[in-house]
BAVEXBA-248553 format. One record per residue (C-alpha): residue in three letters; x, y, z. Coordinates in pm, 1 decimal. Each point is the difference from the previous one (the first is absolute). Example, Ala and Ser with C-alpha at 12.3 -4.5 7.8 and 13.67 -1.06 7.14 Angstrom:
BEGIN
("Ala"; (1230.0; -450.0; 780.0))
("Ser"; (137.0; 344.0; -66.0))
END
This chain:
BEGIN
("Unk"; (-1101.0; 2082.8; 272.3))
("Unk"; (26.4; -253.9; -275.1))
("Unk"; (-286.5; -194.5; 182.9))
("Unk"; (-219.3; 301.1; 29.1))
("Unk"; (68.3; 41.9; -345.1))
("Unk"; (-153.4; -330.8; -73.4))
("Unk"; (-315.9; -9.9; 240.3))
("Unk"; (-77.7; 340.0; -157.3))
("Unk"; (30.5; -158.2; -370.6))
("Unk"; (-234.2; -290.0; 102.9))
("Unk"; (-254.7; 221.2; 110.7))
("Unk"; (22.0; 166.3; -344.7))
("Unk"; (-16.4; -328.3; -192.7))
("Unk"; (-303.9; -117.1; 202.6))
("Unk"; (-168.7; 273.0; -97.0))
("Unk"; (65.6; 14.5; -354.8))
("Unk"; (-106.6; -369.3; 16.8))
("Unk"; (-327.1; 104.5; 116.1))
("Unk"; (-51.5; 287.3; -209.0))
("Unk"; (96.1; -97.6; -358.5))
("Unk"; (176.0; -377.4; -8.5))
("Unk"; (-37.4; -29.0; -401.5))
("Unk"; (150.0; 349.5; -8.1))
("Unk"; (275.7; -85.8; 244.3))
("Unk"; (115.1; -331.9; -173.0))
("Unk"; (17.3; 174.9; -345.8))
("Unk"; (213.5; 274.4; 127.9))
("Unk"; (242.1; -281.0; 183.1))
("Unk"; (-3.4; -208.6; -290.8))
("Unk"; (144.7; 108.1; -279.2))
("Unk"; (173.9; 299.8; 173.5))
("Unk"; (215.1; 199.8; -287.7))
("Unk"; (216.5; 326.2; 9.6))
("Unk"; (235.0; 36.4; -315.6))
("Unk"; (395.3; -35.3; 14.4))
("Unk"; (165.8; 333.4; 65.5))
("Unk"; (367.7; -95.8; -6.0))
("Unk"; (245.7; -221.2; -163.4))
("Unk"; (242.9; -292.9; 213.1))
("Unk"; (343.9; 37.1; 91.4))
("Unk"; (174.5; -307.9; 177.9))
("Unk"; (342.7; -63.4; 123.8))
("Unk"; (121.5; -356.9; 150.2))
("Unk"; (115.1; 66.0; 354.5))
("Unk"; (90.7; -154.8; 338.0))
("Unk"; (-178.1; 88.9; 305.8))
("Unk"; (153.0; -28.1; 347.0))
("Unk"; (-133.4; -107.7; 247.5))
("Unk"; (56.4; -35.7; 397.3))
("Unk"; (233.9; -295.0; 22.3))
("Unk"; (228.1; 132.1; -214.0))
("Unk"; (-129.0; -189.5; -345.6))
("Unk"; (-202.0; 113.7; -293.2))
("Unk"; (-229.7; -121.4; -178.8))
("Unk"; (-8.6; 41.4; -427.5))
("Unk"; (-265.5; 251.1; -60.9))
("Unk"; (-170.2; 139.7; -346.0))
("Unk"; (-76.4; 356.1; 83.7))
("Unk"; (-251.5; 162.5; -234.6))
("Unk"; (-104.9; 380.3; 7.8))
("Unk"; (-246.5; 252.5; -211.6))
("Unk"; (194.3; 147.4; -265.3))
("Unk"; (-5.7; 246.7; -278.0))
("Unk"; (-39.1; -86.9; -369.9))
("Unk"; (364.8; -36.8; 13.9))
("Unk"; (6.3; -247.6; 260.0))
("Unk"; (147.4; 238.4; 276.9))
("Unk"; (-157.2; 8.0; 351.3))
("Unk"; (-237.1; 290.1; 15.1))
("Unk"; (7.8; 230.3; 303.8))
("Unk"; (-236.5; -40.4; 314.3))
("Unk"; (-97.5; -189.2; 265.6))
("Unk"; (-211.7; -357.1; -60.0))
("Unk"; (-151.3; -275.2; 190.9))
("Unk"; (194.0; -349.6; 4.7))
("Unk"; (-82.4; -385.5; -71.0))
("Unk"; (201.9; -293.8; 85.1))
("Unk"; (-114.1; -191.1; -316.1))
("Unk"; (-12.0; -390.2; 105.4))
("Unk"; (315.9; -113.4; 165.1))
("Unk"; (16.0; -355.1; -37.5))
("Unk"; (275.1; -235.5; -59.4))
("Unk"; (-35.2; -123.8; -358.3))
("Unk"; (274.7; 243.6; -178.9))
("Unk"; (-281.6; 165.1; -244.7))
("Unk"; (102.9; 411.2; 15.1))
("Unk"; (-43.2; 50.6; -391.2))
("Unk"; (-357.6; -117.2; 61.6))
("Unk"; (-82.0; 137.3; 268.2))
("Unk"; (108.9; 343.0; -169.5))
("Unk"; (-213.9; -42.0; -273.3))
("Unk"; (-315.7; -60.2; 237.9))
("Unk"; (77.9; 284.3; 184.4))
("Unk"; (78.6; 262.4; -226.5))
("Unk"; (-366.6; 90.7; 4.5))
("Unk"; (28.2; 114.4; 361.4))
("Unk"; (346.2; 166.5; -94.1))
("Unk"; (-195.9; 208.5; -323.1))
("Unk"; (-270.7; 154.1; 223.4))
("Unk"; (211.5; 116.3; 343.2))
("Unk"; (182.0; -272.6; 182.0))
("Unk"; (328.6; -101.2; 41.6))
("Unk"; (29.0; -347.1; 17.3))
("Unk"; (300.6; -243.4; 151.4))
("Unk"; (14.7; -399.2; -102.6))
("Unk"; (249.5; -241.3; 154.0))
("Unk"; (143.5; -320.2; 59.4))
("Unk"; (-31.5; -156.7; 317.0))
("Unk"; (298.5; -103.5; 197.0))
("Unk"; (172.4; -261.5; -164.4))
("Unk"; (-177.4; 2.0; -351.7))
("Unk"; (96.4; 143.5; -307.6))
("Unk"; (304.6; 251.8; 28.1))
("Unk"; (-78.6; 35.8; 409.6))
("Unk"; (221.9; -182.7; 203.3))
("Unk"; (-60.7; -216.8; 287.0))
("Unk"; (-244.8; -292.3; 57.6))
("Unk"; (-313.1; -12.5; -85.8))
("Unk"; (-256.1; -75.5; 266.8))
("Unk"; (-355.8; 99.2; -90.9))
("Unk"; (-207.0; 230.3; 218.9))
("Unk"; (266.8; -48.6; 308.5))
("Unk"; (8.8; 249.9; 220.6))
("Unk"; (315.1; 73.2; -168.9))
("Unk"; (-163.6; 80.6; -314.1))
("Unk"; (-266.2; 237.9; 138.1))
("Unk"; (289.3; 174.5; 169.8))
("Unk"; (139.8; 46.5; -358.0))
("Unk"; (-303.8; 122.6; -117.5))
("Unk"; (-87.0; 242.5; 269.1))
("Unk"; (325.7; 156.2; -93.5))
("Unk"; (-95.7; 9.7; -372.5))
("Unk"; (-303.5; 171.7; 116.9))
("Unk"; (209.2; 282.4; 184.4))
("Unk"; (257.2; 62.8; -213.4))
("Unk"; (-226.3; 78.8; -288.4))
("Unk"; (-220.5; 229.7; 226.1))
("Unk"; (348.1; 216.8; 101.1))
("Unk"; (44.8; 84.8; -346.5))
("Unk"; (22.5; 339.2; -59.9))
("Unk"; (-269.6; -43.9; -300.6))
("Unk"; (-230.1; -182.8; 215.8))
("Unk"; (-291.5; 133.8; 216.5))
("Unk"; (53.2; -245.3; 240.9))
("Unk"; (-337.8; -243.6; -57.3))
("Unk"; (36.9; -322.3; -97.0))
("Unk"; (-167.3; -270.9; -103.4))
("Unk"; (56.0; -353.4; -127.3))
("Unk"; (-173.8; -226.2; -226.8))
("Unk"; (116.7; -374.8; -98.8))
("Unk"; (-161.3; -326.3; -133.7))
("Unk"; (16.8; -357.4; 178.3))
("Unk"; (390.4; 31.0; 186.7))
("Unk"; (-53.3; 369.7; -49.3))
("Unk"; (-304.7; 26.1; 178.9))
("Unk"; (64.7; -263.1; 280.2))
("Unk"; (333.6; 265.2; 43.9))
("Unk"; (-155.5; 340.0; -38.0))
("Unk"; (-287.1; -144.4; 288.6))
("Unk"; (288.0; -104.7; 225.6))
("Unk"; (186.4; 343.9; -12.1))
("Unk"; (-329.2; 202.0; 62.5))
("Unk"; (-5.3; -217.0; 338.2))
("Unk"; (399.9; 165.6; 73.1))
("Unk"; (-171.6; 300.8; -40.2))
("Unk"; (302.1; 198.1; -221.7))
("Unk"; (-133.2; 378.6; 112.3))
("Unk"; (-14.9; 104.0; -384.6))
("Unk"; (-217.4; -260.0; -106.4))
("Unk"; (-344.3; 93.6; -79.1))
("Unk"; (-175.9; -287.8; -171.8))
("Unk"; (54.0; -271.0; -154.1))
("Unk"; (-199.0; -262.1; -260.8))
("Unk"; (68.8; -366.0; -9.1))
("Unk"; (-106.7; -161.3; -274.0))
("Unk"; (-80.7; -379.6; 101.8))
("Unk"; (192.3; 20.8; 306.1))
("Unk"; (-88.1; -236.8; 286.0))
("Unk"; (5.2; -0.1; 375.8))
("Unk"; (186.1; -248.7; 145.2))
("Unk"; (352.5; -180.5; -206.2))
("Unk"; (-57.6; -306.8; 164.4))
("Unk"; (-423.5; -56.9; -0.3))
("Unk"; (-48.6; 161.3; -335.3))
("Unk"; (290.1; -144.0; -217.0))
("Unk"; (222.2; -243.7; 160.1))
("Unk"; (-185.9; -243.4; 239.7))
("Unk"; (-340.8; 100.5; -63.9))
("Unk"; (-203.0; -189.5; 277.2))
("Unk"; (326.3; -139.7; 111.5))
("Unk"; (40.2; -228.6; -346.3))
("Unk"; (294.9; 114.5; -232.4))
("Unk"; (-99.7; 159.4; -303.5))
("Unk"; (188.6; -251.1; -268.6))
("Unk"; (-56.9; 300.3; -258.8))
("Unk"; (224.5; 292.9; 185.1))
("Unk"; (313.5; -239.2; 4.0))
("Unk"; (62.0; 97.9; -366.8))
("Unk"; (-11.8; 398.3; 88.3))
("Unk"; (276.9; -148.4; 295.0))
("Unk"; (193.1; -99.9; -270.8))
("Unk"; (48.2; 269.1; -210.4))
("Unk"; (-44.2; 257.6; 207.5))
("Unk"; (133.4; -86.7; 351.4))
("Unk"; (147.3; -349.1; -6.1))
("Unk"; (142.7; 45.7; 379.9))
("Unk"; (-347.1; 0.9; 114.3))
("Unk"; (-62.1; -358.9; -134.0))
("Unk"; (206.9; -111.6; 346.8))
("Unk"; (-112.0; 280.0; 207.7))
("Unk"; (-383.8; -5.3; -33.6))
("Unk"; (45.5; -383.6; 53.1))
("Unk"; (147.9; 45.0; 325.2))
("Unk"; (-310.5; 211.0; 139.7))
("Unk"; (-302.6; -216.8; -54.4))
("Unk"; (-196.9; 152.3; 277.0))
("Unk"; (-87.9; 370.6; 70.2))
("Unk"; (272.2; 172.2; 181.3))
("Unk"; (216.5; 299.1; -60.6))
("Unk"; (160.8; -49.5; -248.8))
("Unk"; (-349.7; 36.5; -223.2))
("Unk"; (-114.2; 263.9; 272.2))
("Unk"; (313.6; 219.2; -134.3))
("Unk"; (-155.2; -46.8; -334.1))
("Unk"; (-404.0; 81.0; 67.6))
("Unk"; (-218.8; 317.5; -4.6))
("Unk"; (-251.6; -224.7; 175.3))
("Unk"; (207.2; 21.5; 307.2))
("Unk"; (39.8; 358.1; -24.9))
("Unk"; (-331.0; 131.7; -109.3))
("Unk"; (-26.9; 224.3; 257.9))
("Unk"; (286.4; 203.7; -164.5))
("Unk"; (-163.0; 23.5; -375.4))
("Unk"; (-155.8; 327.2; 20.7))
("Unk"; (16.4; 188.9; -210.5))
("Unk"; (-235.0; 15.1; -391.0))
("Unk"; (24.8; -288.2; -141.7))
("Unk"; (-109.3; -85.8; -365.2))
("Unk"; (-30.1; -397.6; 1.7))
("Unk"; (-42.5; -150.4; -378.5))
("Unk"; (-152.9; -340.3; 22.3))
("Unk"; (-75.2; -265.7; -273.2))
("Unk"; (-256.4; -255.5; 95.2))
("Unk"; (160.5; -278.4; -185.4))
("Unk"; (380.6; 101.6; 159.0))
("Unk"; (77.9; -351.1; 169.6))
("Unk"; (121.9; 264.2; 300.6))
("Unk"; (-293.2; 249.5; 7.9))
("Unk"; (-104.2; -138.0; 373.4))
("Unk"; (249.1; 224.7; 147.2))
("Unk"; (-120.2; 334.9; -129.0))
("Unk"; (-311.4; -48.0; 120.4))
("Unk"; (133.0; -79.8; 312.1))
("Unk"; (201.4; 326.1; -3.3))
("Unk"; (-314.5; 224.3; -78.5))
("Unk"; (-185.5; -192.5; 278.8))
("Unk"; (226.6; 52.9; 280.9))
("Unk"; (68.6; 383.6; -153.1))
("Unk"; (-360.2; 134.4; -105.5))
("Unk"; (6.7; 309.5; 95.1))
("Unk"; (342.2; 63.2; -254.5))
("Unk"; (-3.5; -238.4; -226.6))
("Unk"; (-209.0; -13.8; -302.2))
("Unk"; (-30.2; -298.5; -196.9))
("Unk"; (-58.3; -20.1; -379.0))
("Unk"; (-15.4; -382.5; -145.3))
("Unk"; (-111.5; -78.8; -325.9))
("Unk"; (15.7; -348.8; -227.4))
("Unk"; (363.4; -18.0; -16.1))
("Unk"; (254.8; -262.5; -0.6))
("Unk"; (343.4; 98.1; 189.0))
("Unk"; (181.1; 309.7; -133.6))
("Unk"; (-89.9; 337.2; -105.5))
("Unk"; (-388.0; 42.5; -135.6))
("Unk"; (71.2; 227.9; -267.9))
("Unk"; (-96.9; -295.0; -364.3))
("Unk"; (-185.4; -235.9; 205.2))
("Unk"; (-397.1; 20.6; -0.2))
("Unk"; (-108.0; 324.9; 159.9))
("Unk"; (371.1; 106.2; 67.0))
("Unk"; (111.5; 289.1; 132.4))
("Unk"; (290.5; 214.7; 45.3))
("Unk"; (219.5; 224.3; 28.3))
("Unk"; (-290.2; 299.6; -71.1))
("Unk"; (-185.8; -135.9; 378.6))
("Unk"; (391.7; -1.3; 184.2))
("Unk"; (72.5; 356.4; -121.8))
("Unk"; (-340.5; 75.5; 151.6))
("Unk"; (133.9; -150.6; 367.1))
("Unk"; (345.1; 192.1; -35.5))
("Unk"; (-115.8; 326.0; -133.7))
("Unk"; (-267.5; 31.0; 271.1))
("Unk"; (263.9; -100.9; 295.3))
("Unk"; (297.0; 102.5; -113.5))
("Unk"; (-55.9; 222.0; -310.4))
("Unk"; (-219.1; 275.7; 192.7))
("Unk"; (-325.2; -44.4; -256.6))
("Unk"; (-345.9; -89.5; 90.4))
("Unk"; (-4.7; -326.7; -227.6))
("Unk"; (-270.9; -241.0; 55.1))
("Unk"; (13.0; -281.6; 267.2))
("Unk"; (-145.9; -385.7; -96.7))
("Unk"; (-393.1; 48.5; 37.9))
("Unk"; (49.4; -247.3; 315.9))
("Unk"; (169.0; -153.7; 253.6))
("Unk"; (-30.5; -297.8; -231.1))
("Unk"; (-43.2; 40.4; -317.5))
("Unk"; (-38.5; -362.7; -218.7))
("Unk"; (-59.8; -159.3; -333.5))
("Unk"; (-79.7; -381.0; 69.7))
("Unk"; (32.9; -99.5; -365.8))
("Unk"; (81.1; 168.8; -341.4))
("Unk"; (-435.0; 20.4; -59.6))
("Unk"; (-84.3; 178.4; 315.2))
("Unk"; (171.1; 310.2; 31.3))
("Unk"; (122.4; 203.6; 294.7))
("Unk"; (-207.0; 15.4; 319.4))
("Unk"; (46.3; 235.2; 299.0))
("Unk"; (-1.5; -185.6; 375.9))
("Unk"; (58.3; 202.5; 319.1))
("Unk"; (192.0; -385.3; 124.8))
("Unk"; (97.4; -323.3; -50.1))
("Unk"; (-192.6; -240.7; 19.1))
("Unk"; (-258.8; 222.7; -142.2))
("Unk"; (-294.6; 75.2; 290.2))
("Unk"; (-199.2; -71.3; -319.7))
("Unk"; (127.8; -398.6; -15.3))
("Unk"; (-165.1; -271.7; 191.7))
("Unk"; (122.4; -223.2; 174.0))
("Unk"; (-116.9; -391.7; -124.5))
("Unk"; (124.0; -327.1; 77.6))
("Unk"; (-20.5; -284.0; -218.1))
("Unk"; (21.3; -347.1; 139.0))
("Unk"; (250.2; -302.7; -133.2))
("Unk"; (-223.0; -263.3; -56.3))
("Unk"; (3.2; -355.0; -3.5))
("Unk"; (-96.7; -4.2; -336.3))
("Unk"; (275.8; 267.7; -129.3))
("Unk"; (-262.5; 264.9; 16.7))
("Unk"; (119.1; 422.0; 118.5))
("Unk"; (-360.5; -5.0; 131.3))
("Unk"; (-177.0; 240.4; 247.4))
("Unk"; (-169.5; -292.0; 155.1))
("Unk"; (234.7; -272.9; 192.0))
("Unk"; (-166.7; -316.5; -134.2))
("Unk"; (157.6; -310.5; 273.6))
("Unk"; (264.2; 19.6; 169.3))
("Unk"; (265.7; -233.9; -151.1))
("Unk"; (379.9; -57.3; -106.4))
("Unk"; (219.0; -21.7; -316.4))
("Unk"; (364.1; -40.4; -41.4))
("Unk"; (253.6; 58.4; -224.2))
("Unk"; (338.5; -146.3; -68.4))
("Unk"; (318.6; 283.1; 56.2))
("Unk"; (224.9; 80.4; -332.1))
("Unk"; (346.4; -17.1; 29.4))
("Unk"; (99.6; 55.3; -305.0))
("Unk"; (69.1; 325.5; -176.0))
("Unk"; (-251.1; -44.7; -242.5))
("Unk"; (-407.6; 82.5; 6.6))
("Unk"; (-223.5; -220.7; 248.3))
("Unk"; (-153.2; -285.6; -153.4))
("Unk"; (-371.7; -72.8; 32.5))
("Unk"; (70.7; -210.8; 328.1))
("Unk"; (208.3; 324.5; 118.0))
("Unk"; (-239.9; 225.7; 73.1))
("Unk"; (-372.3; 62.4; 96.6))
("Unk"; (-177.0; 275.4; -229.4))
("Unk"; (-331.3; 180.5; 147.0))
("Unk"; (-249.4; 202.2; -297.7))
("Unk"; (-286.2; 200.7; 30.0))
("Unk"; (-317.6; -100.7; -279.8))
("Unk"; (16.5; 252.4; -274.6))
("Unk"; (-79.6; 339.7; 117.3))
("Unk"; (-363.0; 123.8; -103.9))
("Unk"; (155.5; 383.7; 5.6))
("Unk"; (322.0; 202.7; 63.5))
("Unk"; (229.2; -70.5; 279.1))
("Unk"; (222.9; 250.7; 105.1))
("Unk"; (231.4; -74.3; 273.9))
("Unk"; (186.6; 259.6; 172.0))
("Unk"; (229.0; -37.3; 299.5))
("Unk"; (209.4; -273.8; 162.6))
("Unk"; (-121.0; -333.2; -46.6))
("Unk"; (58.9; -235.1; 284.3))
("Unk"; (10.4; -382.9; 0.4))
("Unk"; (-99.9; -162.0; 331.1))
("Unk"; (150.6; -364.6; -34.1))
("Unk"; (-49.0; -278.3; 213.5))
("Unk"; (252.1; -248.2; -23.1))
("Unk"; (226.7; -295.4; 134.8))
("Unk"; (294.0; -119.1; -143.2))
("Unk"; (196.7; -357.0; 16.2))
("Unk"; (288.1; 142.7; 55.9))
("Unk"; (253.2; 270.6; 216.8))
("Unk"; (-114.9; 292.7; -204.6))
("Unk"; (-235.4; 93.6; -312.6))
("Unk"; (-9.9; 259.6; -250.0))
("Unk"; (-370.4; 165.2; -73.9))
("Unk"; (-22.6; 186.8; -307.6))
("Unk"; (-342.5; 158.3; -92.9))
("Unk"; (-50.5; 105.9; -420.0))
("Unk"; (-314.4; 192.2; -96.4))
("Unk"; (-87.5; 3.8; -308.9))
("Unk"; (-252.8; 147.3; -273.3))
("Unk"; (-99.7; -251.1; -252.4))
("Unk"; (-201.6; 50.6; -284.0))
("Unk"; (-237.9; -208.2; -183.5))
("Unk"; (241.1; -73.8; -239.4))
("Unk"; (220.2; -165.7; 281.7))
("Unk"; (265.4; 265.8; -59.5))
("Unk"; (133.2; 190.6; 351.3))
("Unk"; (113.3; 245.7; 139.6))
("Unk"; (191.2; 16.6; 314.5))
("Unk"; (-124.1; 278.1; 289.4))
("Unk"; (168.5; -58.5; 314.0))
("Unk"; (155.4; -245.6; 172.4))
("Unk"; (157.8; -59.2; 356.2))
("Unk"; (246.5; -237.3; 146.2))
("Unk"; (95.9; -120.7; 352.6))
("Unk"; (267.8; -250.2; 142.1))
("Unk"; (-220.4; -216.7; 281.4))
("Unk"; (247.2; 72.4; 275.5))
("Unk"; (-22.4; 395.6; -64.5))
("Unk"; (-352.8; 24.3; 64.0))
("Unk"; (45.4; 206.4; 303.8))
("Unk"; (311.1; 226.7; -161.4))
("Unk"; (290.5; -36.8; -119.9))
("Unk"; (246.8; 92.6; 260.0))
("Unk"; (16.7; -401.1; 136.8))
("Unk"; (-175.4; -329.1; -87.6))
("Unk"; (-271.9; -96.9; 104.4))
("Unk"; (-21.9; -411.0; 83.7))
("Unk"; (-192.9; -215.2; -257.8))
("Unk"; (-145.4; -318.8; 73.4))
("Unk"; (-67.1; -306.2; -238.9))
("Unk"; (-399.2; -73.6; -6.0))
("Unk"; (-93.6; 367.5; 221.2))
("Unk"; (-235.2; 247.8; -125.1))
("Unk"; (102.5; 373.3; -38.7))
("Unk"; (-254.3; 333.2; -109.6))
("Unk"; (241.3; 148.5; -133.4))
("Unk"; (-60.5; 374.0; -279.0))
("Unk"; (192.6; 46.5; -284.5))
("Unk"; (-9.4; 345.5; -135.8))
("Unk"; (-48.0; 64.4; -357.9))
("Unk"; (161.2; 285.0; -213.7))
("Unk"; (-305.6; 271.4; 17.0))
("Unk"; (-187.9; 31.8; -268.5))
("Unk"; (-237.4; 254.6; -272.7))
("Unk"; (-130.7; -273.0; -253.2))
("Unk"; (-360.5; -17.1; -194.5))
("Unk"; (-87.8; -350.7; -86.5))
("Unk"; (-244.0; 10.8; -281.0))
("Unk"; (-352.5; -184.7; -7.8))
("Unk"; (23.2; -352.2; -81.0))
("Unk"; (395.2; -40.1; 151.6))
("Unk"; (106.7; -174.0; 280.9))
("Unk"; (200.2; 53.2; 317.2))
("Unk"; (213.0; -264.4; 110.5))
("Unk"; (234.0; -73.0; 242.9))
("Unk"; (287.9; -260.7; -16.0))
("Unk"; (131.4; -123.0; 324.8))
("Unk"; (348.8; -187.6; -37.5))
("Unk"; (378.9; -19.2; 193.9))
("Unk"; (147.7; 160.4; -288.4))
("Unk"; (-82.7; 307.3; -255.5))
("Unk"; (230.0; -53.7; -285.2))
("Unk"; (238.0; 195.5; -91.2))
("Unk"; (-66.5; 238.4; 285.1))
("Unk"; (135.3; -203.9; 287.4))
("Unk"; (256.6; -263.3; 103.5))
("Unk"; (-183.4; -365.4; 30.3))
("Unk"; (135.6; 4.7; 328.8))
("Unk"; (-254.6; -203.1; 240.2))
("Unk"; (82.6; -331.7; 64.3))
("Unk"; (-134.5; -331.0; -171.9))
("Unk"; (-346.1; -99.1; 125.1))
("Unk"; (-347.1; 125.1; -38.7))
("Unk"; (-251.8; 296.8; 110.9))
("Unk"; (-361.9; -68.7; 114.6))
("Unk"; (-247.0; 309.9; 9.8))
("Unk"; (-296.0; 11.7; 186.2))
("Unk"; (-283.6; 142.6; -216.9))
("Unk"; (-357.3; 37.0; 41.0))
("Unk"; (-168.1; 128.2; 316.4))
("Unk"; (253.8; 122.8; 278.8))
("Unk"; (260.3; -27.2; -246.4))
("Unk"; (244.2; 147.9; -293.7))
("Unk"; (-140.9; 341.6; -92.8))
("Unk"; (92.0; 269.6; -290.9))
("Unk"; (-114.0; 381.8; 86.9))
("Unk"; (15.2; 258.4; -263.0))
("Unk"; (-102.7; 426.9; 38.2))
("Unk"; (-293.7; 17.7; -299.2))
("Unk"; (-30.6; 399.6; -106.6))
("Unk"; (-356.5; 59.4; 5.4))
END
């Protein structure tokens, strides 16, 4: 039923795309009803199936006098994460609370007052949270529909226990969520990311040992991906992207693989919630989502599928997917002469010395790659993809790819970037062998992308073993050649027409 319910709201959005798009988006955006209740919370454990309980905030419309008012009301699970923040989290959601919802926060197992050990996004933890889910929906003031919204951990959680499939979950919206614990965050094209072991540390120090001990794809990280279990995500889904989140890859991925109910909305955001960054919304557009599938009210989908705002000067635009039909694609050569250029010039090589130090490449370190100043706009959109060529002196070889937007005042601005250990170039379940002195074609994926380079800038791409701070200078001592020119190194980007 719930996927009927979904194919049948598709349809609808579709055609209110074709009828009246500018209509459509201002109706999404910018969504409003006024506050018809006050808040009344109580601190409270919640059991759940192994006996255990998890600390729980538990807010509910209210009179003036702060006393529960009588009825029946829809439910959200209000970002269950692991970082101990309930009085927050209260004060975000109260605006949810004040027009119809009851709303439940809490701790994850083993932090703040819930005991246990904390072990994020274990299948443990979605167990816990499926349970949250149920118990609130048995409440005798609750209709029964749920839905869950969270940001970063939140979101990664509230996609993985939509794929459990709790029966009184309805919807959910992840803001900045990803697809996959391991590819997105942790050993992003099999190379550590040096700038998560912090987050280990004050969040989930046991994990500093355990996440060591699984270096290749297996299931341990299987336990602890939607990717895996896409299959299982569907029902609506209200993705909220940012195209400057350092994780945004994996929402994309999730709308791709879940078209026809996911809908995607990604503006020019850094990680965390839009609402007081550049074109920032929230939380008017999220009671839109919940009052239409769980409140009972015709409230206005996105205008799209995909609905994006590249940078904080272009404003929204409605696609019906990702990469937009409207983008080609182009391929831009790596020259001999350090040129992005849509003509090969000769074939040739260049090297470049590896960095093993935790500090940014030197000169020597890395080869960079630039277009000549661009005569008009450039708008990328969609998932740029590096095609290196390369041989290494030694066992192994780290290949990270930096794209950049420079201006003509040399200042830059970072797009998208991609990363890949030499010896995962075929997964990361096992090794693959590297020789000393062989050539490999190998792709490294870059971070998609919705990014308008003026006239006059410059798009450049840095080729290097390391990408400072992002990832451990891992590869072993020794250099990196790069065949360029004709037959060789290659950088292909989707341009939106």
């Amino acid at each position: 039923m719930k996927r009927l319910l979904v194919l049948m709201a598709t349809i609808v959005a579709a055609g209110s795309l074709c009828a009246a798009p500018a209509g459509a988006a201002r109706s999404f955006f910018g969504y409003e009803r006024p506050a018809v209740h006050e808040v009344h919370s109580e601190a409270l454990p919640v059991p759940l199936r192994d006996g255990g309980h998890l600390a729980c905030r538990l807010h509910r419309p209210a009179d003036a006098a702060g006393k529960p008012v009588s009825g029946r009301f829809p439910g959200i699970v209000y970002d269950f994460n692991a970082y101990d923040n309930l009085d927050q989290l209260a004060a975000e959601s109260a605006y949810f609370v004040r027009r119809g919802y009851n709303v439940l926060s809490c701790n994850a197992r083993g932090s703040g007052a819930s005991p246990g050990r904390i072990d994020p996004f274990s299948a443990q933890e979605q167990a816990d949270n499926h349970d949250v889910i149920e118990w609130l929906a048995a409440r005798p003031w609750s209709t029964g529909r749920i839905g869950q919204l969270g940001v970063s951990y939140g979101a990664h959680a509230a996609l993985l226990v939509a794929t459990s499939k709790p029966p009184h979950l309805e919807t959910i919206i992840p803001v900045n969520g990803i697809s996959d614990w391991y590819e997105n965050t942790i050993y992003r094209g099999g190379i550590y990311s040096a700038r998560i072991r912090d987050w280990q540390r004050q969040v989930a120090p046991d994990t500093l040992r355990t996440y060591a001990e699984h270096p290749y794809y297996d299931d341990f990280w299987r336990e602890r991906s939607v990717k895996d279990r896409w299959s299982e995500l569907d029902i609506p889904v209200l993705e909220i992207n940012g195209w400057r989140d350092r994780y945004r890859g994996g929402m994309v991925e999730n709308f791709q693989a879940r078209r026809e109910n996911v809908w995607l909305v990604s503006g020019p955001w850094e990680h965390g919630l839009p609402a007081g960054q550049p074109a920032g919304i929230g939380p008017g557009e999220y009671l839109a989502w919940f009052d239409r599938w769980l409140g009972g009210r015709r409230a206005p989908l996105p205008p799209a599928k995909v609905t994006s705002h590249g940078t904080p000067d272009e404003g929204w635009r409605a696609f019906s997917d990702w990469p937009p039909a409207e983008a080609d694609r182009t391929r831009f050569a790596l020259t001999t002469a350090g040129e992005l250029a849509r003509s090969p010039g000769a074939p040739g090589t260049r090297e470049y010395r590896v960095n093993t130090e935790t500090t940014p490449a030197e000169p020597g370190e890395k080869l960079t790659f630039g277009t000549p100043p661009l005569r008009r706009d450039l708008v990328l959109a969609g998932r740029p993809k590096a095609e290196i060529e390369a041989s290494v002196t030694a066992s192994d070889g780290n290949l990270a790819a930096v794209l950049e937007d420079v201006a003509p005042d040399g200042s830059t601005t970072r797009v998208s970037a991609g990363w890949l250990k030499l010896s995962h170039r075929h997964g990361h379940t096992a090794p693959a062998p590297v020789h000393s002195g062989q050539w490999y074609r190998t792709t490294v994926d870059l971070w998609p992308v919705h990014h308008r380079l003026a006239a006059g800038h410059t798009l450049r791409l840095t080729v290097a073993s390391d990408d400072y701070p992002e990832i451990d200078s891992d590869a072993p001592a020794g250099s990196v050649a790069l065949r360029l020119g004709a037959g060789g190194s290659a950088l292909t980007v989707d341009v939106l027409r």
